[in-house]
C-alpha positions as a Markdown table, in Angstrom:
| # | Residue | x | y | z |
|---|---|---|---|---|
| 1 | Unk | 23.6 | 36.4 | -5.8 |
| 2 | Unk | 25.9 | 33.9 | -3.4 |
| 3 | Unk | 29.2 | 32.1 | -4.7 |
| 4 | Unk | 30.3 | 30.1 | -2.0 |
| 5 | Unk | 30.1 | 31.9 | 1.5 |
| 6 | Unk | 30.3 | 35.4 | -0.5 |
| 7 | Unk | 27.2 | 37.8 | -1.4 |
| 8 | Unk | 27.3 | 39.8 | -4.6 |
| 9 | Unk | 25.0 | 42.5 | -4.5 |
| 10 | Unk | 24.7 | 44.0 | -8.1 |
| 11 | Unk | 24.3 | 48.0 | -8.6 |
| 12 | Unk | 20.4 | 48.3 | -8.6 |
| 13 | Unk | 19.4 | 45.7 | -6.3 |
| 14 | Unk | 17.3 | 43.2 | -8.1 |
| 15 | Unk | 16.3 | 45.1 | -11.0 |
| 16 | Unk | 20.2 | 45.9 | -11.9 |
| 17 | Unk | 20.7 | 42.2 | -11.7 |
| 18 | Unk | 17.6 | 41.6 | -14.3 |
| 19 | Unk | 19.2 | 44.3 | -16.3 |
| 20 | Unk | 22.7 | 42.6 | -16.6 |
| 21 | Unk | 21.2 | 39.4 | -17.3 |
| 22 | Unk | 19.2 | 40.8 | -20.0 |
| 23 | Unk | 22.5 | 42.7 | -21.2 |
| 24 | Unk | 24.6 | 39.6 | -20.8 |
| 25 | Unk | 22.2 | 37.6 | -23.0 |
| 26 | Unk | 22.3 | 40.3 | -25.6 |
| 27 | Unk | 25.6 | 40.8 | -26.1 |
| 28 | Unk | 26.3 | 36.8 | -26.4 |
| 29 | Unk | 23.8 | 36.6 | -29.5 |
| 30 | Unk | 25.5 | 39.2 | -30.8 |
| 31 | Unk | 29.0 | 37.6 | -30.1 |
| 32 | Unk | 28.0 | 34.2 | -31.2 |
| 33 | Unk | 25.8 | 35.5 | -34.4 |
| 34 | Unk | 29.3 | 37.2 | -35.2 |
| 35 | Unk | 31.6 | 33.8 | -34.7 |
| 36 | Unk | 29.2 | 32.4 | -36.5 |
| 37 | Unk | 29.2 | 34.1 | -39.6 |
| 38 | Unk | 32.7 | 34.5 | -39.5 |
| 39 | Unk | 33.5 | 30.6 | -39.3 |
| 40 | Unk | 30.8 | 29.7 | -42.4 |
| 41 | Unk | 31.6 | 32.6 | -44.7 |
């Protein structure tokens, strides 16, 4: 992955980088199914 002129190289290669993304993605459901429930309870 590139920002700018800088190269990020997640642990893993590019198979770690698919497993954060999936991570990532999971834990922001779970984050914004929590907001969510707590704003409309």
């Amino acid at each position: 992955m590139r920002f700018g002129n800088m190269e990020v190289r997640p642990l893993g290669g590019g198979a770690g980088c698919l497993m954060m993304m999936i991570l990532f993605s999971v834990l922001a459901s779970v984050v914004g199914t929590v907001l969510l429930n707590l704003l409309f309870d």
